[in-house]
N, C-alpha and C positions, 0 to 999 in steps of 0.2 A: 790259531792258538790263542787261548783266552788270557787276561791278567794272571787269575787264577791260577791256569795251567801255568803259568811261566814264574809265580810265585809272590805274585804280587799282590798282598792286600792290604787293605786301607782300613787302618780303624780308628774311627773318630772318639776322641777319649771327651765325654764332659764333665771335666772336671772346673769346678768352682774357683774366682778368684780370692774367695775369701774361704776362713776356716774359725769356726764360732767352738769358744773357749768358756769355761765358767769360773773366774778365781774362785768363789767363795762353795763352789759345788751346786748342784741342785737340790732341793729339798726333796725327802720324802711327805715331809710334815710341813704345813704352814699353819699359823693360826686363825682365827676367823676374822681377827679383825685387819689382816690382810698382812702384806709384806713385801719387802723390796727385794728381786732377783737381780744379779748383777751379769753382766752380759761382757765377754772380751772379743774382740775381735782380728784375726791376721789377716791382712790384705799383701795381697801379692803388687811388688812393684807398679805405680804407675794407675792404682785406681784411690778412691776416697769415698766413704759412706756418703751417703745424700741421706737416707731416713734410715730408722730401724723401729720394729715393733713386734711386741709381742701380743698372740690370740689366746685366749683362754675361755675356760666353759666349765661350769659349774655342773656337774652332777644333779645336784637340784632345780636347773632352769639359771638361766642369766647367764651371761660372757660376754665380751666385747673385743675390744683391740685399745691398747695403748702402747706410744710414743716411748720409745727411751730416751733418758736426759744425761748427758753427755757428762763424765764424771770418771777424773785423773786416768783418761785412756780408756775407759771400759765405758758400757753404757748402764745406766742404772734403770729398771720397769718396777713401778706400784702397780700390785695384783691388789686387786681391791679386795676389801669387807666380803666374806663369803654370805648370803642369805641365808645360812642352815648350819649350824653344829651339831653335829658332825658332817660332814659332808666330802666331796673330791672334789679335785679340780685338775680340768687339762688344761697344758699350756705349751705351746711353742715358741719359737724366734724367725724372724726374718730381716733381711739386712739389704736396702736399695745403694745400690753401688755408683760410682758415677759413667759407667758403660750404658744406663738407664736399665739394666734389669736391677730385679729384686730376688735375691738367694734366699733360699729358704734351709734350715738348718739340718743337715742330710740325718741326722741320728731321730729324728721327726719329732710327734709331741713326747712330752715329760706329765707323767702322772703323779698327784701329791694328795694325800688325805687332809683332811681337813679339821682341825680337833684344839683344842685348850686344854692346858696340863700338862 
């Protein structure tokens, strides 16, 4: 008689120690000459952020990755200067925990137009 047959299964649940929050929302709209996203983060008992960063990519050419800087609990990311107005920008978050992985933020990237006015 198998596990199975006898009712026995196993399910491995991966769920995340952390759970990524945004006080101030996400934008639809950023300006060109750039802006600051603000990043929260819940940690489940027992772990502590090591890095966090955010990847973005311009519609027009150019993206990178930067660092967020630690500010009253949350973290704060400069999206830089876009090359082109109007233009998009994609952008996500990732969070290195102290278990040595790095989460990535399960709702994946955030889309934002790009514009003045």
């Amino acid at each position: 008689c198998s596990d199975f047959q006898r009712g026995l299964i196993v399910v491995k649940l991966d769920l995340a120690p952390v759970g990524f929050t945004y006080p101030e929302g996400l934008p639809e709209t950023v300006p060109s000459s750039g802006t600051d996203l603000v990043l929260g983060v819940d940690l489940e008992a027992g772990f502590s952020v090591t890095s966090t960063s955010m990847a973005y990519s311009f519609a027009s050419g150019g993206g990178g990755t930067v660092a967020g800087t630690p500010s009253g609990g949350n973290f704060v990311f400069s999206l830089p200067a876009s090359p082109d107005c109007p233009d998009e920008v994609s952008y996500s978050f990732s969070v290195g925990l102290s278990d040595g992985n790095t989460y990535d933020d399960p709702a994946g990237s955030s889309l934002a137009a790009v514009a003045d006015g």
